[in-house]
Phi, psi and omega in degrees: 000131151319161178299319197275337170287349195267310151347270173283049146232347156298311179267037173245040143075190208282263191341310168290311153332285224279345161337294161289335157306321200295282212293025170274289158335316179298289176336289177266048167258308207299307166319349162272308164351278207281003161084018172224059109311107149221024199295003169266028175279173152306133162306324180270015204250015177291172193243164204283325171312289196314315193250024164268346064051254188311333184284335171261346184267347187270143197253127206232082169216053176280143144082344215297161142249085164285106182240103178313182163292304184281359180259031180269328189322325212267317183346305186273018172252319158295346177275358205277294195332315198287188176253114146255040187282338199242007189191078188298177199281311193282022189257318192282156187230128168247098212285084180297152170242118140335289178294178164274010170176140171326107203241119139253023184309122179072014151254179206220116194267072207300339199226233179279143149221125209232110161260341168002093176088014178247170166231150198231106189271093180127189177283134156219141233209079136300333291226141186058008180295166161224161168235160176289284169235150178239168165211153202208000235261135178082357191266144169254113166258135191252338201229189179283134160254131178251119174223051178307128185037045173269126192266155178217123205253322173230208195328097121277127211270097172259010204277141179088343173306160198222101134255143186274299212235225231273129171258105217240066177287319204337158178056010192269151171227128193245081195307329196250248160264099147276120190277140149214063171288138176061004173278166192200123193255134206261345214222174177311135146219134202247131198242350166348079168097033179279125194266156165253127161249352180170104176236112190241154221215325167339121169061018171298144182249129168264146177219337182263216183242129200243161200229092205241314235255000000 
């Protein structure tokens, strides 16, 4: 999916989404069946099936400024804080929230999923979602972020990411590689029964009190 299509299918909430997660999944399951799956090849040795696939399975919510009701008084003044030299204002897109918080809770993410470069104005709430590959690379969490039992089935990307306030891992399982290079956590972080296969931690900053073990 585009960005703007990744957009309206979040906000018809976790039941339609993880819908379209499910019959996506169905798809390349049908597609390994019938034997023209290959998307863990190089994208370019992909077969024309695989990568019509993916173009439909993959999720676009990068560069996003995702804002609550209740964080707007504070937004501009923390987006004011970042370095926005690489991101002029009129570039940013803003995603209003209803609710008191960013809720991707319990959802399931079949293919890439790219955050890349976004901000989380509020609470924001992963927590039991799953991914395939995430990328986070670059995000301002402004608010708690939670991704408390969020399964990562490849690759999650945190490096350089910023929480500003409580960063919440527990229970989380990270199957493949977790990057957090350069990330830097301002507020509590808690890492409690996180299971790891590979965790890099280079130039991360704790500045609250972290929970690793």
């Amino acid at each position: 999916m585009d960005q703007d299509e990744s957009i309206a299918l979040w906000r018809q909430g976790k039941d339609a989404w993880n819908a379209w997660a499910e019959d996506m999944l169905r798809q390349k399951a049908e597609l390994e069946k019938s034997g023209t799956w290959n998307g863990y090849n190089r994208p370019a040795e992909w077969s024309d099936e695989t990568r019509k696939w993916s173009e439909a399975a993959k999720t676009d919510l990068s560069g996003l400024r995702f804002m609550t009701l209740a964080s707007r008084g504070t937004a501009e003044k923390q987006a004011g804080q970042e370095d926005s030299s690489q991101r002029p204002e009129a570039s940013i897109k803003t995603v209003a929230v209803g609710g008191h918080k960013i809720d991707f809770y319990e959802f399931v993410f079949p293919w890439h999923a790219n955050f890349k470069g976004a901000e989380f104005h509020g609470e924001a709430t992963f927590r039991d979602a799953r991914f395939h590959e995430a990328r986070f690379g670059g995000v301002q969490f402004h608010g708690e972020a939670n991704f408390e039992g969020a399964q990562f089935h490849g690759y999650a990307g945190f490096g350089d990411a910023q929480f500003h306030s409580e960063a919440y891992f527990g229970g989380a399982e990270f199957r493949v590689d977790a990057d957090f290079l350069g990330a830097k956590f301002h507020g509590k972080a808690k890492f409690e029964e996180v299971g790891f296969k590979s965790a890099m931690f280079w130039d991360a900053q704790f500045h609250g009190m972290a929970f690793l073990h």
